[in-house]
N, CA, C and O atoms as a GROMACS GRO file, in nm:
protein
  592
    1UNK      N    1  -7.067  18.444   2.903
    1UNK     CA    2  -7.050  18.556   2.813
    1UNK      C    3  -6.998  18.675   2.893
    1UNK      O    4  -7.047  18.720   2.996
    2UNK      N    5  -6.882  18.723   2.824
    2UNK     CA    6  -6.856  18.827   2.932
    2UNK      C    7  -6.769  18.952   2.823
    2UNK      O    8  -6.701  18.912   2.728
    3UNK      N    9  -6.778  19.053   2.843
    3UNK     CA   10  -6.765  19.168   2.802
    3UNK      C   11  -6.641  19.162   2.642
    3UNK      O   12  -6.648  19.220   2.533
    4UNK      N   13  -6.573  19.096   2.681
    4UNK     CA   14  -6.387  19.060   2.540
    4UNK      C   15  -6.472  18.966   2.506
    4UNK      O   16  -6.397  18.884   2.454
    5UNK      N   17  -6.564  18.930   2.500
    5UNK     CA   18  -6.613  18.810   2.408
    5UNK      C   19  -6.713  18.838   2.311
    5UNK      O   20  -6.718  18.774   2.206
    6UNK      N   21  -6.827  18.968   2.351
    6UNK     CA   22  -6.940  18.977   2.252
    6UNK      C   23  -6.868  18.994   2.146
    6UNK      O   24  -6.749  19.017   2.126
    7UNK      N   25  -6.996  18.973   2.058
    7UNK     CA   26  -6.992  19.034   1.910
    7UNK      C   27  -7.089  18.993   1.857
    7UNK      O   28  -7.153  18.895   1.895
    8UNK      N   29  -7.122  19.093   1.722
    8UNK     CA   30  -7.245  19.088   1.656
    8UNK      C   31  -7.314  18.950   1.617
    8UNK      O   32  -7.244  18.850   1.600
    9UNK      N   33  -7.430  18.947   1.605
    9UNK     CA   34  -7.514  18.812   1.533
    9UNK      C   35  -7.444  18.791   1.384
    9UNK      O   36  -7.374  18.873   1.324
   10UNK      N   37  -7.479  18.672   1.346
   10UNK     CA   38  -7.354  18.644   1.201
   10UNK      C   39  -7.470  18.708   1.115
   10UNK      O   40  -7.587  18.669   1.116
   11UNK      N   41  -7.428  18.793   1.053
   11UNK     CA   42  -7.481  18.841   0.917
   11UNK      C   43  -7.559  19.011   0.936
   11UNK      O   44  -7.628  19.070   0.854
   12UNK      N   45  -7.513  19.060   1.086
   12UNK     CA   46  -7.570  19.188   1.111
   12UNK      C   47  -7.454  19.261   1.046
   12UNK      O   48  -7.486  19.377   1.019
   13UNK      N   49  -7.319  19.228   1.010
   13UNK     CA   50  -7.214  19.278   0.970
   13UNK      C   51  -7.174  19.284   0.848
   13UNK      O   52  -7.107  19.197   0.792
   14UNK      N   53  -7.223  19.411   0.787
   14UNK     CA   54  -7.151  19.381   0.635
   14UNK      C   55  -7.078  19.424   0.598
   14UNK      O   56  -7.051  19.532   0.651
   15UNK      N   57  -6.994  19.382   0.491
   15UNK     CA   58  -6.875  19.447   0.433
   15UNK      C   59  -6.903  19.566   0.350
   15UNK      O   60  -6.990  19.568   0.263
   16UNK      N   61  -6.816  19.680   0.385
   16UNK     CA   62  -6.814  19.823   0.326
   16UNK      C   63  -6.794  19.782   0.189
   16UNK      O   64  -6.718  19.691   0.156
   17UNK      N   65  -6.897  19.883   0.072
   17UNK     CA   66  -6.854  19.836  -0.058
   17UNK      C   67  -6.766  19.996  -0.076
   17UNK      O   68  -6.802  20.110  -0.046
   18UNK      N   69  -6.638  19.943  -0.137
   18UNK     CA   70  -6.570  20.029  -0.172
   18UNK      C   71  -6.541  20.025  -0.335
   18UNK      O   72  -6.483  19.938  -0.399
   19UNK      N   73  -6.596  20.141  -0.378
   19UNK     CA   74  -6.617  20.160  -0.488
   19UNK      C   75  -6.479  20.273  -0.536
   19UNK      O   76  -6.438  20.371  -0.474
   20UNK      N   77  -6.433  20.217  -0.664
   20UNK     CA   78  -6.311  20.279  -0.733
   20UNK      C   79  -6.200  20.259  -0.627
   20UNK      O   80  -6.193  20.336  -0.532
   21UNK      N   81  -6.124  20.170  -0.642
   21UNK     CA   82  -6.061  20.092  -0.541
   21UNK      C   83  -5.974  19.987  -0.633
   21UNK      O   84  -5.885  19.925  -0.574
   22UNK      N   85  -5.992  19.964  -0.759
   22UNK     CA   86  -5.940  19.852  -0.887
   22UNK      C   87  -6.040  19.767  -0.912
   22UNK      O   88  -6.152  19.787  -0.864
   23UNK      N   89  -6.010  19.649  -0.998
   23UNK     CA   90  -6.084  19.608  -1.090
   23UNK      C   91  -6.148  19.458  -1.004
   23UNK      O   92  -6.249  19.390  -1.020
   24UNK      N   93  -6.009  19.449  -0.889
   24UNK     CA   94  -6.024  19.315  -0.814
   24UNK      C   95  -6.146  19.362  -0.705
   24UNK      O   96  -6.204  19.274  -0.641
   25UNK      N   97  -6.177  19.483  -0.689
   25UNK     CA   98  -6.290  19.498  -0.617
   25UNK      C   99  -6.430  19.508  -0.665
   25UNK      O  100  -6.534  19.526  -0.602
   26UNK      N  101  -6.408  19.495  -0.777
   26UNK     CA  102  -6.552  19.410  -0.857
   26UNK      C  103  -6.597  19.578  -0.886
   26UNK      O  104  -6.642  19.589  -1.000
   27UNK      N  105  -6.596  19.676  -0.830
   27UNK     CA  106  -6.628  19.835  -0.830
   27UNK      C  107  -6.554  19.913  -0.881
   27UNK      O  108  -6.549  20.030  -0.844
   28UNK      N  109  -6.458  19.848  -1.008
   28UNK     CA  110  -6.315  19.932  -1.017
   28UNK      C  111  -6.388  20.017  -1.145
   28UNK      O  112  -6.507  20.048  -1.155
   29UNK      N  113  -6.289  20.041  -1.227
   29UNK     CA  114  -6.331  20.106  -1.399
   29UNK      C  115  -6.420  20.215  -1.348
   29UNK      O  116  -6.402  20.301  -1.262
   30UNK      N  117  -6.520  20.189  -1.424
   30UNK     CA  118  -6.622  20.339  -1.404
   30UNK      C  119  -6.706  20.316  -1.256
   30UNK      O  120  -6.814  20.373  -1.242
   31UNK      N  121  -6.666  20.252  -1.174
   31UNK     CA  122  -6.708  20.270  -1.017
   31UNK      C  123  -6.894  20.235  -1.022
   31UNK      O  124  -6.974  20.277  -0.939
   32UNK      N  125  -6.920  20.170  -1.113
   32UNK     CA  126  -7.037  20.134  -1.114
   32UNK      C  127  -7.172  20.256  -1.174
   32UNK      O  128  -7.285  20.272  -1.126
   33UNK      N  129  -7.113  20.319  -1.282
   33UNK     CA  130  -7.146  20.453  -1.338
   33UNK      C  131  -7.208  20.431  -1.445
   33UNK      O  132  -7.294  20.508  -1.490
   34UNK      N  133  -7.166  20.306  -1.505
   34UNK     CA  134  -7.178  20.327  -1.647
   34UNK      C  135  -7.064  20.371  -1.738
   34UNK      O  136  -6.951  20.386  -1.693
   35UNK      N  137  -7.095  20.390  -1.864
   35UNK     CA  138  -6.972  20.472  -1.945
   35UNK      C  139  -7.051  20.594  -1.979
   35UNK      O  140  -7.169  20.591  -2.013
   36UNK      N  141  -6.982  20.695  -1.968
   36UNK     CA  142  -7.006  20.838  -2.005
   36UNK      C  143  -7.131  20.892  -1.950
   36UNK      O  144  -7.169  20.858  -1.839
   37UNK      N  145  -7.186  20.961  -2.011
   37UNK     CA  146  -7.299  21.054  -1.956
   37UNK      C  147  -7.357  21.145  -1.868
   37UNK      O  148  -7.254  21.193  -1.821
   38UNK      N  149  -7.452  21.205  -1.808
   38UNK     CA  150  -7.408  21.339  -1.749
   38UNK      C  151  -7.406  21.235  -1.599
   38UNK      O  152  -7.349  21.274  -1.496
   39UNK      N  153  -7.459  21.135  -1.606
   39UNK     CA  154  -7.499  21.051  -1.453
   39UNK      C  155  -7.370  20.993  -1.407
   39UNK      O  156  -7.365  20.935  -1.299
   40UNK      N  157  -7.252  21.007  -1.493
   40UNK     CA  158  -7.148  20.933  -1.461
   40UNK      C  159  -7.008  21.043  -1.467
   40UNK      O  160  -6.892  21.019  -1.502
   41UNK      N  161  -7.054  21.138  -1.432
   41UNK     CA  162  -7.006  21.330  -1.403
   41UNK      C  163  -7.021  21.306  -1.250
   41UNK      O  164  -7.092  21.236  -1.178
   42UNK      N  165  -6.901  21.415  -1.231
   42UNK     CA  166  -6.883  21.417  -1.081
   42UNK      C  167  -6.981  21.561  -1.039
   42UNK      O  168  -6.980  21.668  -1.100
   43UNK      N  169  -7.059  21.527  -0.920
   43UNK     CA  170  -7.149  21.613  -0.909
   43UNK      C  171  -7.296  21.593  -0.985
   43UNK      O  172  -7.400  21.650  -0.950
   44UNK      N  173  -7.290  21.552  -1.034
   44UNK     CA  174  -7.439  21.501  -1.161
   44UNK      C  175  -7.558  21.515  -1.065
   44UNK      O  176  -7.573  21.455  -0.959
   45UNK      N  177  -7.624  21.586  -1.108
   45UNK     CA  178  -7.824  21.625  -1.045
   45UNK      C  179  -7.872  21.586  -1.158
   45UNK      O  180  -7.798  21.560  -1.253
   46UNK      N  181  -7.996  21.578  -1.163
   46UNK     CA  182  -8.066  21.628  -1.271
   46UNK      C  183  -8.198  21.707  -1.163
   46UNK      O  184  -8.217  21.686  -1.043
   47UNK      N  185  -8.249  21.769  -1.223
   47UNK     CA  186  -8.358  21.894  -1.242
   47UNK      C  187  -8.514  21.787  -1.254
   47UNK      O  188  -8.528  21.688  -1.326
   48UNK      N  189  -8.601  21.838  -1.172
   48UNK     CA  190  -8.748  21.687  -1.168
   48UNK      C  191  -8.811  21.782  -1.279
   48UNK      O  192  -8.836  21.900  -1.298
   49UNK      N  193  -8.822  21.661  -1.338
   49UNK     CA  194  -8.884  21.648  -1.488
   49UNK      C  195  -8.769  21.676  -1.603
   49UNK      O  196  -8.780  21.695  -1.724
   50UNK      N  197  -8.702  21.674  -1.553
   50UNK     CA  198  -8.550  21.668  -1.681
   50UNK      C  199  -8.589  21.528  -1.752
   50UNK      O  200  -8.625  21.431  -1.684
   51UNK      N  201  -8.577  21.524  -1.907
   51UNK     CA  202  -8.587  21.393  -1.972
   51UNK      C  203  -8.504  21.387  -2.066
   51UNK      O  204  -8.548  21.361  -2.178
   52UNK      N  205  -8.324  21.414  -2.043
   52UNK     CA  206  -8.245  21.420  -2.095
   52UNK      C  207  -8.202  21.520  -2.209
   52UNK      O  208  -8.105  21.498  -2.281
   53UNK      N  209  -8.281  21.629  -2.220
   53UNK     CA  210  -8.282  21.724  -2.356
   53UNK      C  211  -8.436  21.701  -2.434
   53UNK      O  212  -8.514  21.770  -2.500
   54UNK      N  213  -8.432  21.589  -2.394
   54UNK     CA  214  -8.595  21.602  -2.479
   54UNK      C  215  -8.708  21.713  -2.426
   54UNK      O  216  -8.685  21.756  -2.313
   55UNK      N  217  -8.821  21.762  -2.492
   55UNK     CA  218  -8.885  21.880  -2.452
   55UNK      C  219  -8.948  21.754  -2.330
   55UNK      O  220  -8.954  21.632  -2.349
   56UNK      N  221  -8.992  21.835  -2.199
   56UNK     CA  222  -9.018  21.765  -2.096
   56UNK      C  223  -9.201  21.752  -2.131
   56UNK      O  224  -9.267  21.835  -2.194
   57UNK      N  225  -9.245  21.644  -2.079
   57UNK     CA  226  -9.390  21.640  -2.078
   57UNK      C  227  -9.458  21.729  -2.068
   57UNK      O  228  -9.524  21.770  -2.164
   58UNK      N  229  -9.464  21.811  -1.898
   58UNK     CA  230  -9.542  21.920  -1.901
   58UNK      C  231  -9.525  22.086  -1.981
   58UNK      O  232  -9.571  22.195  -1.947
   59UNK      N  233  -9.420  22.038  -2.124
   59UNK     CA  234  -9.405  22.143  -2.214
   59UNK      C  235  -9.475  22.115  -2.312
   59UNK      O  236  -9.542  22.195  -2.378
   60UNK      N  237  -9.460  21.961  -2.336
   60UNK     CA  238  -9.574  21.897  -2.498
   60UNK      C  239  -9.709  21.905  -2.449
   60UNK      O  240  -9.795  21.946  -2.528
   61UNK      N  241  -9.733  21.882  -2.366
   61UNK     CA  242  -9.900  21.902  -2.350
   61UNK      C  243  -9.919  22.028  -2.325
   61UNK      O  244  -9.880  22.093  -2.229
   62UNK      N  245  -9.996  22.066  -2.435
   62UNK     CA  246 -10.088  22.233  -2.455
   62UNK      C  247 -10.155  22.238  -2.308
   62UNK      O  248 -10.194  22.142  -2.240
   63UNK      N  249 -10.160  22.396  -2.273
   63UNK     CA  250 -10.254  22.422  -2.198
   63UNK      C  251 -10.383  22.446  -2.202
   63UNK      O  252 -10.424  22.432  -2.318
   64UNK      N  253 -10.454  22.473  -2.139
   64UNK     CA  254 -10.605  22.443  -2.129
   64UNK      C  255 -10.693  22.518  -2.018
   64UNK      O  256 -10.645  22.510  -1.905
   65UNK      N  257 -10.806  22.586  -2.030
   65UNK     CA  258 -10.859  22.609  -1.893
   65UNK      C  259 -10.846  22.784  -1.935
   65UNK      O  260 -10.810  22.842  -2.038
   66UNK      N  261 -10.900  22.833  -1.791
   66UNK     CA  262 -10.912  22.980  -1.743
   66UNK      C  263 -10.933  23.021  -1.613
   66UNK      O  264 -11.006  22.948  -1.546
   67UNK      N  265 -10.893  23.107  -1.567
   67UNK     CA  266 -10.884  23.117  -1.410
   67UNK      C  267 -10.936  23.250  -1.428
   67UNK      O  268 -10.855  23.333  -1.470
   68UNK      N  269 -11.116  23.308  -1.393
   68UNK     CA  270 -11.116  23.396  -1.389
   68UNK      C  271 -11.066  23.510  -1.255
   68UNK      O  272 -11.108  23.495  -1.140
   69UNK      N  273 -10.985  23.604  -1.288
   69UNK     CA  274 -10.925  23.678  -1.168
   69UNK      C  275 -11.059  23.756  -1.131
   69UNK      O  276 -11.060  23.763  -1.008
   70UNK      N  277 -11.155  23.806  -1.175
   70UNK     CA  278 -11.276  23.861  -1.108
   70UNK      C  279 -11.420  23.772  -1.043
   70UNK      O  280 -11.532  23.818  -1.020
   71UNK      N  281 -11.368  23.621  -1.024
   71UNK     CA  282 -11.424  23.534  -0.937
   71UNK      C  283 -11.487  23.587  -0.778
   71UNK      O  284 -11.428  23.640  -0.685
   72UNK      N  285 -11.600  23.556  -0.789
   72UNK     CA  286 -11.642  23.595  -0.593
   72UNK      C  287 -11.702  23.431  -0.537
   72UNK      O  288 -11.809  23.381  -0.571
   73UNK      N  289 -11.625  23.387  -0.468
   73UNK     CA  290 -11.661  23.299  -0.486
   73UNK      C  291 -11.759  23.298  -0.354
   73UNK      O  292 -11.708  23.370  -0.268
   74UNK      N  293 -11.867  23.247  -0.314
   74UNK     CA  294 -11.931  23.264  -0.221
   74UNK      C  295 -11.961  23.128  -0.172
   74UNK      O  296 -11.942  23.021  -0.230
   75UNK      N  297 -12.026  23.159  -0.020
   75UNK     CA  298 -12.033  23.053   0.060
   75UNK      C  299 -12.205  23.025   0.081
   75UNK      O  300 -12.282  23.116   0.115
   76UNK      N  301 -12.253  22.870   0.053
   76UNK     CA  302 -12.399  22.926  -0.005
   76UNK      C  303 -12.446  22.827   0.127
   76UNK      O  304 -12.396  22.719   0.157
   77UNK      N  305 -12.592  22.922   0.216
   77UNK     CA  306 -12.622  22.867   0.298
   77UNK      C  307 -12.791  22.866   0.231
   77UNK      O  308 -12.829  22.978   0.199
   78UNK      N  309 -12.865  22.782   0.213
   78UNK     CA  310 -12.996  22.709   0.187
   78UNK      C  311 -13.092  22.785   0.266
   78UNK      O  312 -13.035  22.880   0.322
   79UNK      N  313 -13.228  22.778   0.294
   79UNK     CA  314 -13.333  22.828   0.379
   79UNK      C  315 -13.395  22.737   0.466
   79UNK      O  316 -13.451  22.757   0.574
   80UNK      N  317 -13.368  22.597   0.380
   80UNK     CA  318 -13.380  22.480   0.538
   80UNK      C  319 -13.256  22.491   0.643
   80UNK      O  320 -13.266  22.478   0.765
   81UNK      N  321 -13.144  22.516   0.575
   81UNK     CA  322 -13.069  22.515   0.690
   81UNK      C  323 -13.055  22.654   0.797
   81UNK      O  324 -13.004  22.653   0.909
   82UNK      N  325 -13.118  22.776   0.724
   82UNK     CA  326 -13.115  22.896   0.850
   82UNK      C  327 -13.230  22.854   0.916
   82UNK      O  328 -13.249  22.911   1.023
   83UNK      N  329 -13.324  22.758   0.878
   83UNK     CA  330 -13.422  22.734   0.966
   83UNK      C  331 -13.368  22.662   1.118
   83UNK      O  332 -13.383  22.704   1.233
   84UNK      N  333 -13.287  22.517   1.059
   84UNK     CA  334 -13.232  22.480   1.146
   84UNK      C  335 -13.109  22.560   1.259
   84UNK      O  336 -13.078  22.521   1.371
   85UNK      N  337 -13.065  22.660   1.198
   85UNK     CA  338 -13.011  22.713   1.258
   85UNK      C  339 -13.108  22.833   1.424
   85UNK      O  340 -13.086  22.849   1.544
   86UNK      N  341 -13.197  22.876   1.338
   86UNK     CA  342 -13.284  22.976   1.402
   86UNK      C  343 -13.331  22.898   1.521
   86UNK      O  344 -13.347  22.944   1.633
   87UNK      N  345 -13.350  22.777   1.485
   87UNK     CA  346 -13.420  22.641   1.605
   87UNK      C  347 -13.338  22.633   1.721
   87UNK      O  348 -13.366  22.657   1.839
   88UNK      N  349 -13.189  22.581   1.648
   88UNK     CA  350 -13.078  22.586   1.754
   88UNK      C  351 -13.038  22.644   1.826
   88UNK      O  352 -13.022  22.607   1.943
   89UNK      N  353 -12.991  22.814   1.755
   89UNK     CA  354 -12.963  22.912   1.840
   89UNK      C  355 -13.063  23.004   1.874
   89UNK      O  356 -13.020  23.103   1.933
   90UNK      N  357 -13.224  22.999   1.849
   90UNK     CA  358 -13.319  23.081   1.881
   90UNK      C  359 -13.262  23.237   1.889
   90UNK      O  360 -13.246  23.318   1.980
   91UNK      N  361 -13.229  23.236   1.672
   91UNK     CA  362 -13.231  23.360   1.690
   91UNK      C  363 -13.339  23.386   1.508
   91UNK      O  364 -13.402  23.312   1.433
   92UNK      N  365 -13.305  23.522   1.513
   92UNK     CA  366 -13.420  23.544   1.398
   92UNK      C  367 -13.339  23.619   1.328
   92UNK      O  368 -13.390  23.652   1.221
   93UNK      N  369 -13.226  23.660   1.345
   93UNK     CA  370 -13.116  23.781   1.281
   93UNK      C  371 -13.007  23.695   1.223
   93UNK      O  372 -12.958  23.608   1.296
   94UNK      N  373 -12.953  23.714   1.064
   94UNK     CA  374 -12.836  23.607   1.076
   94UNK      C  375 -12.756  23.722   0.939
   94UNK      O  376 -12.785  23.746   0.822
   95UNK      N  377 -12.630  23.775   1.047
   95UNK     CA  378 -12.534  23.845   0.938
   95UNK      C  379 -12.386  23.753   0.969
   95UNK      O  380 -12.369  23.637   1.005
   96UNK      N  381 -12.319  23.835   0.945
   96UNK     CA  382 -12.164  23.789   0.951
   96UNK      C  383 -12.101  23.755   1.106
   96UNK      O  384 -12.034  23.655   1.132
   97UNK      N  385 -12.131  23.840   1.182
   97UNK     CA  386 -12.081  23.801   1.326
   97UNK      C  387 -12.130  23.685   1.380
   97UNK      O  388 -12.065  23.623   1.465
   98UNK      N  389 -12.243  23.646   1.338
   98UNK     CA  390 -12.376  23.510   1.385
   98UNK      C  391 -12.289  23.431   1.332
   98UNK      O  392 -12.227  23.356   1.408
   99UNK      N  393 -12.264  23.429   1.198
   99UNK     CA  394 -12.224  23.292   1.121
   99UNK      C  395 -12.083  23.308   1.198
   99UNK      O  396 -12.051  23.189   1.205
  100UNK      N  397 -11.993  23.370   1.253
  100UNK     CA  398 -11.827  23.396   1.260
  100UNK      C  399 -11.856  23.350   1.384
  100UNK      O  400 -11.812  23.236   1.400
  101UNK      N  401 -11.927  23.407   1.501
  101UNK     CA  402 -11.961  23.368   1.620
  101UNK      C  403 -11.944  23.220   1.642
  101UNK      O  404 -11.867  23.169   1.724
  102UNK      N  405 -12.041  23.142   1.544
  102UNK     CA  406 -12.100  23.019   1.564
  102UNK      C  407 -12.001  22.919   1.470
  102UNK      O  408 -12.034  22.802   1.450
  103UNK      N  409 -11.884  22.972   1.419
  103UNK     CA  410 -11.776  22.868   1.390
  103UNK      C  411 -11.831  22.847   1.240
  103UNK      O  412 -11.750  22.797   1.162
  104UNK      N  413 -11.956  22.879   1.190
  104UNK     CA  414 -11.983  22.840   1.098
  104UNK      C  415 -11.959  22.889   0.980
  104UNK      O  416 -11.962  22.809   0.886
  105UNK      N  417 -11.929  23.037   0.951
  105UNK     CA  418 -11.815  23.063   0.818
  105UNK      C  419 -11.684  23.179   0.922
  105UNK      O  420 -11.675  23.216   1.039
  106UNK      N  421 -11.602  23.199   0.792
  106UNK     CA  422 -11.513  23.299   0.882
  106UNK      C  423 -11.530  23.410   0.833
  106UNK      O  424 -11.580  23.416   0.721
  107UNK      N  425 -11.496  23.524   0.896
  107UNK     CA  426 -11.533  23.690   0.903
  107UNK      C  427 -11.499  23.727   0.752
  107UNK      O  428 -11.557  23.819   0.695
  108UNK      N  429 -11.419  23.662   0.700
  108UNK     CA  430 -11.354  23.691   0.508
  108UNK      C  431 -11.462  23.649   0.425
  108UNK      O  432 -11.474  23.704   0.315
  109UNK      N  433 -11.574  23.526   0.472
  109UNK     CA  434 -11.606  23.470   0.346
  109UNK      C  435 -11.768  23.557   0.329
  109UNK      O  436 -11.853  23.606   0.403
  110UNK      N  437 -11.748  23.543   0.220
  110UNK     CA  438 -11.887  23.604   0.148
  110UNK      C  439 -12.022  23.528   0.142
  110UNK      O  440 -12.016  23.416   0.091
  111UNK      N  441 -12.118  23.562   0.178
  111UNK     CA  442 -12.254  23.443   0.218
  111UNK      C  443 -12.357  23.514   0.098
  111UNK      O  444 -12.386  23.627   0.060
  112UNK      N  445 -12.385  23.401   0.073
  112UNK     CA  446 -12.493  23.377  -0.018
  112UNK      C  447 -12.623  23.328   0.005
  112UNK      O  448 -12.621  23.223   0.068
  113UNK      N  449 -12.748  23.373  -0.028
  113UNK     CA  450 -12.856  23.266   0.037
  113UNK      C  451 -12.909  23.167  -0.089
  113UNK      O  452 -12.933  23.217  -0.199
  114UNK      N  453 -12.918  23.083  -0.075
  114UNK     CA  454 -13.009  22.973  -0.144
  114UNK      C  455 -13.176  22.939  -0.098
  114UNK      O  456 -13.234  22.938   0.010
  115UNK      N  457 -13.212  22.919  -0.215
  115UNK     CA  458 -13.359  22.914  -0.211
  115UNK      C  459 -13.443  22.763  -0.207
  115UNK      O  460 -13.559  22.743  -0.244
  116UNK      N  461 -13.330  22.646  -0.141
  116UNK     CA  462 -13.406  22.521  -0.069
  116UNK      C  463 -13.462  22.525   0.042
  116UNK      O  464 -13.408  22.575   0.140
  117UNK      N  465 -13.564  22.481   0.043
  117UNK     CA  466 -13.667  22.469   0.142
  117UNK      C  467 -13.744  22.546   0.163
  117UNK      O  468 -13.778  22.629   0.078
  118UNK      N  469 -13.806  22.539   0.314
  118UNK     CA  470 -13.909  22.664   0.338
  118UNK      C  471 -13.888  22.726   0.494
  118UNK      O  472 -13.822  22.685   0.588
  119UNK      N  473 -13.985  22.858   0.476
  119UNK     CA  474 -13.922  22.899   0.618
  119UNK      C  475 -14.062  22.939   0.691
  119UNK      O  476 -14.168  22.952   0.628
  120UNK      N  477 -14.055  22.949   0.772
  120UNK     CA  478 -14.248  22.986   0.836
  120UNK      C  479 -14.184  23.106   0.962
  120UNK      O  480 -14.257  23.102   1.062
  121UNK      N  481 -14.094  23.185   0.974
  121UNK     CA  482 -14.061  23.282   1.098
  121UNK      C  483 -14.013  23.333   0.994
  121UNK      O  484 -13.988  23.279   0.886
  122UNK      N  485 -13.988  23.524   1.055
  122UNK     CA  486 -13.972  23.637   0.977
  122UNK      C  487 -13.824  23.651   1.045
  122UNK      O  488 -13.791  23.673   1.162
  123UNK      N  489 -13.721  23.623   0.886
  123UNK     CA  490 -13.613  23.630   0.949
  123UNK      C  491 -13.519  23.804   0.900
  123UNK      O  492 -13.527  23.872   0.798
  124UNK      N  493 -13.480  23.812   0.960
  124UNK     CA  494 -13.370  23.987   0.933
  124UNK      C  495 -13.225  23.913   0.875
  124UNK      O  496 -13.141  23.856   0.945
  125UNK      N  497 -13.223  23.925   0.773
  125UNK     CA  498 -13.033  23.864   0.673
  125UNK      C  499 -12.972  24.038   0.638
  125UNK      O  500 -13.034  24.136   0.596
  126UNK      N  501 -12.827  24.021   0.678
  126UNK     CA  502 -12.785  24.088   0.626
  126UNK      C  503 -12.622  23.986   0.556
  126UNK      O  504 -12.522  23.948   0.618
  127UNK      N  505 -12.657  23.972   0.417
  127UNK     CA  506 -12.551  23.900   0.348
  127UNK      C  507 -12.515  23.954   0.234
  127UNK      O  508 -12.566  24.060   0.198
  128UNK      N  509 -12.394  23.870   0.136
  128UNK     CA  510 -12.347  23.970   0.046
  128UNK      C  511 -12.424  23.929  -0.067
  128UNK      O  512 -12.406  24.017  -0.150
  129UNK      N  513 -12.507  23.833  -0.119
  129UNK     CA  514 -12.587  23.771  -0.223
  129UNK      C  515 -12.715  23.717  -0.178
  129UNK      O  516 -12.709  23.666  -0.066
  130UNK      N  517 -12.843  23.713  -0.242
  130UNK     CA  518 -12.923  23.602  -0.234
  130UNK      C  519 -12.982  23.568  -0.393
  130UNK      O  520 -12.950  23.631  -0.493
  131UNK      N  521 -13.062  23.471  -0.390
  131UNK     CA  522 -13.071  23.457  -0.550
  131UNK      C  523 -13.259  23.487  -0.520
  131UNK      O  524 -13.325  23.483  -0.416
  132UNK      N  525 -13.295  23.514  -0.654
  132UNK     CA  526 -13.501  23.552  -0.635
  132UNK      C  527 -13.547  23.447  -0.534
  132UNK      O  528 -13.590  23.473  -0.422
  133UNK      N  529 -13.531  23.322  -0.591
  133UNK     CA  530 -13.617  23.261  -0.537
  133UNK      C  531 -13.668  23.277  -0.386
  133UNK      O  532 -13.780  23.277  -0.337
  134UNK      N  533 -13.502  23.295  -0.317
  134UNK     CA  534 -13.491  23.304  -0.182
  134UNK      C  535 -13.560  23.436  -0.125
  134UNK      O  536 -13.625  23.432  -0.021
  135UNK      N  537 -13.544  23.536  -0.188
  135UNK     CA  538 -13.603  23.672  -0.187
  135UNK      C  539 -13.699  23.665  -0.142
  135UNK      O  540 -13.737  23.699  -0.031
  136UNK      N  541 -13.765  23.604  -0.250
  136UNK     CA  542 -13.947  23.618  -0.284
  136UNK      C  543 -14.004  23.480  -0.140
  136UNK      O  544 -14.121  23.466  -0.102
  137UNK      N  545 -13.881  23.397  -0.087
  137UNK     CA  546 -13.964  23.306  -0.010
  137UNK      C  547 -13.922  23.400   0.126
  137UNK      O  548 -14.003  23.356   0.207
  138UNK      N  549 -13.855  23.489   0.188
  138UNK     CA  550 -13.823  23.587   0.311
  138UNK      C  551 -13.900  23.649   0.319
  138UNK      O  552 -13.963  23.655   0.424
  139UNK      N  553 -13.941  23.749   0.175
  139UNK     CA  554 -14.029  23.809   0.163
  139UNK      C  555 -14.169  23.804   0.244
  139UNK      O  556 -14.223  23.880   0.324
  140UNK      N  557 -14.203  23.682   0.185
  140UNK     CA  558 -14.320  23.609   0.200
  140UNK      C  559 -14.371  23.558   0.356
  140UNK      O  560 -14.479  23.544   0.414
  141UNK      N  561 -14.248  23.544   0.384
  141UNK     CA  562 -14.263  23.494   0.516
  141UNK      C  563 -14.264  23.614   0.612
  141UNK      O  564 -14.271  23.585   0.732
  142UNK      N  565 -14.258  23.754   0.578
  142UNK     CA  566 -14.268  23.846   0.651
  142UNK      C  567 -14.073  23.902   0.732
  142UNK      O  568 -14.040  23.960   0.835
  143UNK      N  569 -14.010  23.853   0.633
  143UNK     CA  570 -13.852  23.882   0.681
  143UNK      C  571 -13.822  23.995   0.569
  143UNK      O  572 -13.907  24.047   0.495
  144UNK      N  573 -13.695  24.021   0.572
  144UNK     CA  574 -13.639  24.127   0.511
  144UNK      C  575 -13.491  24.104   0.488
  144UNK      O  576 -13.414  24.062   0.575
  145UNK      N  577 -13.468  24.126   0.397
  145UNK     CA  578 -13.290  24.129   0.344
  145UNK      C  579 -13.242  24.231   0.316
  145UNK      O  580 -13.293  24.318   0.246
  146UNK      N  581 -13.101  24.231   0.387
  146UNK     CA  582 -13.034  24.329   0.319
  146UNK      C  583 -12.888  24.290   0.294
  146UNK      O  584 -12.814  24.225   0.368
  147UNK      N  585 -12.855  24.355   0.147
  147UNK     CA  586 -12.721  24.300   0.062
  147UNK      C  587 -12.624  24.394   0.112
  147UNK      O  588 -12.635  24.516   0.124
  148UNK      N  589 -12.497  24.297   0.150
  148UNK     CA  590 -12.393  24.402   0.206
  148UNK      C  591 -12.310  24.482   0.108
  148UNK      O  592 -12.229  24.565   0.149
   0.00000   0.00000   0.00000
């Protein structure tokens, strides 16, 4: 085998289809278009979700729902889990820099306390929500909250 001799494996080579070329090229007439229509237009797109003139799906189906724009949406941390937290990082204080510090929310989000579990150390919160229950169990335990 030497250099004027290669050539491709039989069947890696295919023949160019040449389209609109006559009728003997099997691609002649409408070049494999069809007859008429906007798909058989030079330049032809269509638009995603175009369904030929018909009203498109996501126009026949009614809308639905509400998005309230005065939403807060908050980030809700439990009282078993500041326990576990207080264990870990042996602390007793938990505001926004603690949680931002520790990867665990970011400096934007709004904290909420939840009232699962129980707590037996007097913890200092400064967050933007808590709900009673949680109140009345900080309270109790000799901690204190304050709402930002």
């Amino acid at each position: 085998m030497e250099l004027h001799n290669l050539k491709p494996a039989k069947g890696a080579i295919h023949k160019e289809k040449r389209i609109a070329r006559g009728e003997g090229s099997g691609h002649g007439g409408t070049s494999g278009k069809g007859h008429k229509g906007m798909k058989a237009r030079s330049g032809a797109t269509t638009t995603k979700g175009f369904e030929g003139g018909q009203t498109p799906l996501q126009r026949r189906i009614p809308k639905f729902g509400f998005k309230n724009i005065n939403r807060i949406n908050y980030k809700e941390v439990n009282l078993d889990t500041l326990s576990n937290y207080a264990e870990r990082y042996q602390v007793t204080e938990f505001n926004q820099e603690f949680f931002n510090a520790n990867k665990i929310f970011n400096v934007s989000d709004k904290i909420k306390i939840l009232g699962r579990g129980e707590i037996n150390k007097a913890f200092k919160l400064r967050v933007h929500a808590c709900t009673a229950s949680a109140k009345t169990k900080i309270e109790a335990a000799g901690g204190s909250i304050e709402l930002i």
